[in-house]
N, C-alpha and C positions, 0 to 999 in steps of 0.2 A: 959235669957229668959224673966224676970220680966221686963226689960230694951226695950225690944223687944215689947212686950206686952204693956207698957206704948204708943210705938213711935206709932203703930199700933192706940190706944186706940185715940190718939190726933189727927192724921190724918183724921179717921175713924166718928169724932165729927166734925172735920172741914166740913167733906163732907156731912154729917147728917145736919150741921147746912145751909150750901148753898142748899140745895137742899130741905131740909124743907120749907126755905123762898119763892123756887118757885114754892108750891102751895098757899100757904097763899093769901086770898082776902084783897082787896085794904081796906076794912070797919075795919078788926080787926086786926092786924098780930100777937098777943098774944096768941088768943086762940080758932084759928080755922086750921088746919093744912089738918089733915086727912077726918074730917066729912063734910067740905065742898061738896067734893066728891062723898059723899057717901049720902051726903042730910041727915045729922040727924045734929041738933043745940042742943040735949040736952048737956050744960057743964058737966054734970057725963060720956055723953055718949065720950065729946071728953078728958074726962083727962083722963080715961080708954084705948082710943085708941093711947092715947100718950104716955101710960106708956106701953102699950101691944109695939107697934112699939119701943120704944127704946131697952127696954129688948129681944125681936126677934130679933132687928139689931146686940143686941150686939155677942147673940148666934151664928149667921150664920154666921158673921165674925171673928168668935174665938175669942172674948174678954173676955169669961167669963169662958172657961176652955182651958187648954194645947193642950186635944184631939180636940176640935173645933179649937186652931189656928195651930196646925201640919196638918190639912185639909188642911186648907188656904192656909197654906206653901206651902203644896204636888199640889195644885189648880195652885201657881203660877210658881213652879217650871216645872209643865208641861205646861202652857203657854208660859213658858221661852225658852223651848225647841224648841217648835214651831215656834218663832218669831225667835231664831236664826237660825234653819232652813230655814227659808224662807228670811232670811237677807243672808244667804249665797247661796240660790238657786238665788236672786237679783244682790247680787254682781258677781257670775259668768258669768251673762245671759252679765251684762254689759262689765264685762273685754274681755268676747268674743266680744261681740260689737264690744268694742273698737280696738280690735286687727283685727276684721275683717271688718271694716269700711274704710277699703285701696280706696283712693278715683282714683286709678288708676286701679281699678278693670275689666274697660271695656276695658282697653286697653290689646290687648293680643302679648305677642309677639310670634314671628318664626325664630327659630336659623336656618342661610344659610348656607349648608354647602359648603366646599372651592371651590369642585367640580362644583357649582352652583352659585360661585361670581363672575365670569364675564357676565356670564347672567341676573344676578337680574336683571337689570334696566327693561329690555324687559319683565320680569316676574312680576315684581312690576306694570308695565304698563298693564298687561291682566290681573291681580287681579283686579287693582283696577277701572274695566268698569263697564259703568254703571249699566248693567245687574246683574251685582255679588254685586254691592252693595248694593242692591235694594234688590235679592235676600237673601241675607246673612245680611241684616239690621248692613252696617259698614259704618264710614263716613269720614275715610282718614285713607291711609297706609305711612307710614313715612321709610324711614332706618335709623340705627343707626350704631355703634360702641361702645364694649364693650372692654373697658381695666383695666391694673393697674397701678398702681404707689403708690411709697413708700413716706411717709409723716415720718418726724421726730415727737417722742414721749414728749412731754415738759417736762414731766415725769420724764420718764427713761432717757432721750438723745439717747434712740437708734429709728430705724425706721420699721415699717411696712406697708405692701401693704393695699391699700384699692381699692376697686373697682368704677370705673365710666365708664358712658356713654356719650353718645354723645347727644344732642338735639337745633335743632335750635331755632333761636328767633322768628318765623314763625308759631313752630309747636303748633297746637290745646292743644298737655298735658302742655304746657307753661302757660295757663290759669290755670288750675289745678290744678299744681302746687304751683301759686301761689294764691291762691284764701284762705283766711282770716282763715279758720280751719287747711290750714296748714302751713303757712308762720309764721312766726318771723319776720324778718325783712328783707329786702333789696331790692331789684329790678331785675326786667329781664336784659336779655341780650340785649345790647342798639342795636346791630346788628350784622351782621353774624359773624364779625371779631374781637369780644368781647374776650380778656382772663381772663376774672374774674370769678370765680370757684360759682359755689353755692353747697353748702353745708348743711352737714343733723346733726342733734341731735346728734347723734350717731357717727360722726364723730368727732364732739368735745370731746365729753364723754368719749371716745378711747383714744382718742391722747392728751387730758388734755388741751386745747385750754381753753381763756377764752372766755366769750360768745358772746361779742362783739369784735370778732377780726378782727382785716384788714386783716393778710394775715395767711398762712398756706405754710409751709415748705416741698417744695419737693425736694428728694434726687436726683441726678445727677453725676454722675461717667462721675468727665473730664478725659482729658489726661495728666494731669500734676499730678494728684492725683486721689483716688480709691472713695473718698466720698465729695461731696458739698452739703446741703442746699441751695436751690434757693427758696425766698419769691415768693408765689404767690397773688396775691389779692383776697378777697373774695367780691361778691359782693352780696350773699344773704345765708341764713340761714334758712331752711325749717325744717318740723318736718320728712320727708319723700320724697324718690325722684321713679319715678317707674322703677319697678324690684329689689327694697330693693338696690340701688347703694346708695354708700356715697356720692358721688360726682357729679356733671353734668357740660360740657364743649363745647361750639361750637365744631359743626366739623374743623371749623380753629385751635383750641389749638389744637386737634388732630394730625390735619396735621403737622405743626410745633414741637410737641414735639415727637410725635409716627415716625415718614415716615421721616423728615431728619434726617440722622446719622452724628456723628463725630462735626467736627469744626463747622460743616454748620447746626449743629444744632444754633438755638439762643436762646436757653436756656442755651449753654455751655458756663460758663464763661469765658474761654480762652479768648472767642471773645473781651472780653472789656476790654478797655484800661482806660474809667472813672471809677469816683467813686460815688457811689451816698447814698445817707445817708436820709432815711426817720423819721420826727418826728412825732408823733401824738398827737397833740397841737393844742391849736387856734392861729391866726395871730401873736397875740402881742407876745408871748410864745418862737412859731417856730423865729422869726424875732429874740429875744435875743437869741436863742441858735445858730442860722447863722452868727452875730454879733463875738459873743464869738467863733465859728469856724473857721470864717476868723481869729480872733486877734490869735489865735493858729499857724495856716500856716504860718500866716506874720514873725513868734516870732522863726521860725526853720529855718535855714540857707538853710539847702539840702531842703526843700519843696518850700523856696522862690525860690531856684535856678530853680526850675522846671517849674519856669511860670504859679500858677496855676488860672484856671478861674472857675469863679461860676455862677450857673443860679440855682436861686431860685425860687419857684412855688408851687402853691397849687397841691395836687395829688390828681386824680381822679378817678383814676383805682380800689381802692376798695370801698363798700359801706360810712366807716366811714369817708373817706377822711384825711387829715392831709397836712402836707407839703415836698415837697423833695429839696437835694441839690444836684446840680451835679458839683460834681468837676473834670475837666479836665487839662492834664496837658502836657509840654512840656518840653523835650522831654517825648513821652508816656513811661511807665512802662515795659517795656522786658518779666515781668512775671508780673501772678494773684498773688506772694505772695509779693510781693512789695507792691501791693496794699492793702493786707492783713495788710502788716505790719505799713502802714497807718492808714490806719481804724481802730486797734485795740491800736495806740498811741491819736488819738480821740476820742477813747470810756475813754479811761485810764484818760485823761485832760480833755476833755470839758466834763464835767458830769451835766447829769437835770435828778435826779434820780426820780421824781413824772411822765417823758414822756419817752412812749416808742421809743427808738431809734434802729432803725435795717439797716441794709443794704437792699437796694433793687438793680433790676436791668433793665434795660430797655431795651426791647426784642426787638433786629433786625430782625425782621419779614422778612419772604422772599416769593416770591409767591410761589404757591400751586397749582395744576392743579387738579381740580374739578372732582377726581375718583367718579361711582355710583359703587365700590363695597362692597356696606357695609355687616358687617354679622351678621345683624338681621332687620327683619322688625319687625314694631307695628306698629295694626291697631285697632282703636277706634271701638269699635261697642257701635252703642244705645242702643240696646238688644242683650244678650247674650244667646236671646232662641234658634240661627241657629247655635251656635259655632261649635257644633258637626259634623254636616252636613258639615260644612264650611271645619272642618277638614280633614272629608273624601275625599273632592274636591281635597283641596292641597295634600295630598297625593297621589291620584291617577293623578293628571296630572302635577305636578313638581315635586313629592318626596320629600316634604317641609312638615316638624312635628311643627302644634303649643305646645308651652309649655302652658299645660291647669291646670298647677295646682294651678294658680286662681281660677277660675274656679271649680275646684272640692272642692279645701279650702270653695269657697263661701259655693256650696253644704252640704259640712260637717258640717259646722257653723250654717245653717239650721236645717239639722238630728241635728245634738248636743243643739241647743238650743229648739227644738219641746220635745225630749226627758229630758231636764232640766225642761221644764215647765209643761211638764205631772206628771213627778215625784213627782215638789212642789204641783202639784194642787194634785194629790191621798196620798200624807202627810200631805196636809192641809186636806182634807176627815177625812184621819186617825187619826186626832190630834183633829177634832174637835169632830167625834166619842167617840174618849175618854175623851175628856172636857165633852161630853154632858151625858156621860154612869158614870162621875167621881159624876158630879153636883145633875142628875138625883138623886145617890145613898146616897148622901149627902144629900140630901134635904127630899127626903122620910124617911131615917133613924131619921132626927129631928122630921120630923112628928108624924113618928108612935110613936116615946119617949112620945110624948105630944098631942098625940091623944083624950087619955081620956079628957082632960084638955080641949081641943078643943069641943070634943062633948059637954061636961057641959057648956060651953060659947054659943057654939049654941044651947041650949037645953035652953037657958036663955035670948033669943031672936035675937041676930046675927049671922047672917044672913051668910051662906058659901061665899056668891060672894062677902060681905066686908073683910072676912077674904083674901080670893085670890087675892082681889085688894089690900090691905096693903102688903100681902108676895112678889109679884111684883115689888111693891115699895121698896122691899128690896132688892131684889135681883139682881136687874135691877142695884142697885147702887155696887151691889158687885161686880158683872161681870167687868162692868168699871171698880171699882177699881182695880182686878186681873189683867186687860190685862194691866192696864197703868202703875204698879210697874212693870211688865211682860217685857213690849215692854221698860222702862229706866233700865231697868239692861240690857234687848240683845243688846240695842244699848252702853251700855258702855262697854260691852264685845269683841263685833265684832267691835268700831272703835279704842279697844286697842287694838287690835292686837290678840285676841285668837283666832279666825279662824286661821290665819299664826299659831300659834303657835300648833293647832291641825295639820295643813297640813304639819308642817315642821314632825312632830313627823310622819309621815307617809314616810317620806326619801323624799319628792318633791319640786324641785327646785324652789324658789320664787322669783317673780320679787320685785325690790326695790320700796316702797310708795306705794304699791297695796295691800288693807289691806283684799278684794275679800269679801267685805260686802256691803249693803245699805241696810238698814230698811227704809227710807224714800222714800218707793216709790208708785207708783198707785197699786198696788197689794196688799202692806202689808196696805192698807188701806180699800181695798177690803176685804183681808181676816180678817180683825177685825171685819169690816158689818157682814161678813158670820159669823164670833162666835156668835156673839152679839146674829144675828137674831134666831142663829138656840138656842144656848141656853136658850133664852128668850122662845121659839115656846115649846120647850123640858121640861122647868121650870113651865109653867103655867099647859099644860096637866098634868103634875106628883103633881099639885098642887088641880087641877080639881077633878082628880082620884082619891085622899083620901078625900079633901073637901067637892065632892059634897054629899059623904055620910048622912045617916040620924044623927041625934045627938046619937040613940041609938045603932048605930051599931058603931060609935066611943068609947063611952064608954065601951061597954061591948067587943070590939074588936072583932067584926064578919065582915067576908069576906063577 
């Protein structure tokens, strides 16, 4: 406590002495501090009120006994309370923020049901006139396609389904999507008949990808075997895609990997008969590792015998690019595991263990006849104040349900953040009530100790309103000081981690690096004014109230 007492003692002088220097006049800075003020030049009169203010400072900030600095303590321990409350009523408002800042909000969609996929187009066409749009404030309805597919785990090695949609290189959320809050890195879809995947956070995160990666591995059950790995390319990397999908795909890779079955898929590797081998290298890098592949085939007797040829080339298909090799051969391979068992005597010998080398494959694309039966529309609205009405419409004259739980998400995040901010403001109310009913009681009780003391000084010529103006000047620096030891312990608290560690203790699940604090914000700066002002307003009347008494009703302690 003596230790304590000391650290207090030094800081406490620190700020006594800054803040002395700025009243002091530019003529003397020795020895006029207080009286300037107050307009008295007698020197008895300012070494008395220098020795009166330091010995007061010391009192109200508990330097001079246990029971004054256990106040201090109790003073900033509920300060401390307060600033963490409202560093956690801060961090909440924001984590909801952020979670409900989905920049795909306007977009609503409407699941078709089967009964009504051969009709969308005709239905898609009488929504979207111009009357309804106008009416209903929307500015284009889109179809899509919702699917799955299974992606290998880098992980585990095993695989699971993730979800994607369908979207063109046309469509208006394409802007949105990629627009600088939510992008990473990569590029739209160059056009309609793009197969390069774009991809979410959360799909790397899953599936253990690193962050920069070309491609992403999807499962394929050929007919020669029950499980393959086919590299797909990624061509962009987003933090979110709409409708919480992991994935987004032309309606082209749809058609091609969903709607052809069997051999006549070409995704199915059966189909090929080359080999193609991607590095992800610069020129000079990939050129020695094709060098070093040729001198391999040449150096095998059954591979020379096969005739084999090469075509070397930059790849473009996914964002990072790199380079590939396509080796073809004659006579072709009978089987995919011949080929396998190629590939896997190249990986074995030609080794560049600093570049990733994978197999890739190059999709025989086949054409596609341009179905409109998609089963799901989404339609942008500017405002989402007709959604309701809009909804009623579609149900009553197609039987088409929007999914509004955007929509009502939004709503809730409203109610939930209106009722977060009522709560912190009538806790800041309550906190500053009892800072000011704490301070109040503290500060009268010193008084009345030293009342007598007080009367006989103003009984001896000074004056109540110099006394009130010095105790001010005390107090005024105490406040400060409380809130700002106050506000650097909440903030060392809540950005180590003890909000999490109060919420875990409550059983609730916590998201990773959300530590659901901020003390640095336009509120807890506000609510430090609001302390400031109200206990200042609350210190001076409770200071007025015993002060302005006569000298003799001090002394003899009459009401």
């Amino acid at each position: 406590m003596k230790n304590i007492r000391k650290i207090i003692q030094l800081i406490f002088d620190k700020i006594m002495i800054l803040y002395l220097l700025g009243v002091k006049s530019n003529k003397d800075q020795n020895h006029q501090i207080v009286n300037e003020e107050i307009g008295d030049s007698d020197p008895i009169n300012q070494d008395f009120f220098k020795v009166f203010y330091k010995q007061e400072s010391k009192e109200i900030f508990g330097l001079s006994s246990l029971k004054d600095m256990l106040n201090t303590i109790l003073l900033v321990l509920i300060l401390l309370l307060t600033f963490i409350a409202i560093g956690f009523s801060n961090g909440t408002i924001r984590y909801l923020s952020k979670k409900m800042d989905n920049p795909f909000v306007n977009w609503i969609d409407i699941v078709v049901p089967y009964k009504l996929s051969d009709k969308i187009s005709k239905i898609e066409q009488e929504i979207s006139a111009d009357s309804n749009s106008v009416k209903y404030q929307f500015d284009s309805i889109r179809g899509y396609y919702q699917y799955v597919l299974s992606f290998k785990d880098l992980k585990s090695s095993g695989s699971f389904p993730m979800y994607g949609r369908t979207i063109e290189a046309d469509d208006p959320m394409m802007n949105e999507i990629f627009r600088s809050r939510n992008l990473i890195w990569g590029e739209k879809h160059s056009d309609e008949k793009c197969m390069g995947l774009i991809i979410t956070e959360e799909f790397l995160n899953k599936l253990h990808y690193p962050d920069k990666t070309s491609f992403v591995n999807m499962l394929f059950n050929t007919d020669e075997e029950k499980r393959r790995y086919i590299p797909l390319p990624v061509i962009a990397l987003v933090k979110e895609l709409p409708g919480l999908a992991d994935f987004a795909t032309t309606r082209y890779f749809y058609d091609q990997r969903m709607i052809l079955k069997g051999k006549g898929n070409p995704f199915n590797p059966s189909n090929y008969k080359d080999l193609n081998v991607f590095i992800n290298a610069d020129s000079t890098e990939a050129n020695r590792y094709y060098s070093k592949l040729i001198k391999y085939l040449s150096s095998v007797e059954k591979y020379l015998n096969l005739d084999p040829m090469y075509d070397f080339k930059k790849y473009s298909d996914s964002y990072w690019g790199g380079y590939s090799i396509n080796i073809s051969f004659y006579p072709e391979p009978s089987t995919i595991s011949e080929l396998d068992e190629i590939y896997n005597n190249i990986c074995e010998t030609v080794k560049v263990d600093e570049y990733d080398i994978k197999r890739i494959y190059y999709l025989k694309l086949t054409h596609t006849e341009g179905y409109e039966n998609y089963d799901n529309l989404s339609i942008n609205f500017s405002s989402l104040k007709n959604v309701r009405s809009f909804r009623e419409f579609l149900r009553k004259r197609f039987e088409l349900e929007i999914d509004m739980s955007q929509v009502e998400a939004k709503d809730n995040f409203k109610f939930i953040s209106e009722v977060t901010r009522s709560l912190s403001v009538l806790l800041l109310i309550f906190a500053v009530i009892s800072i000011c009913l704490f301070l109040t009681q503290y500060f009268k009780n010193h008084l009345n100790s030293i009342k007598t003391n007080l009367g006989t000084l103003m009984a001896f010529g000074i004056e109540s309103g110099e006394l009130i103006k010095i105790y001010m000047k005390i107090l005024i620096p105490y406040i400060i000081f409380t809130i700002l030891i106050s506000t650097i312990f909440a903030s060392i608290f809540g950005n180590l981690g003890g909000i999490r560690m109060l919420i875990r203790l409550l059983g609730i699940n916590l998201e990773t690096g959300e530590n659901y604090f901020q003390l640095n914000n336009i509120s807890t700066y506000r609510s430090i004014i609001f302390i400031i002002v109200s206990s200042i307003v609350v210190l001076y009347r409770s200071a007025r109230g015993i002060l302005i008494k006569t000298p003799g009703d001090l002394v003899n302690d009459r009401n």
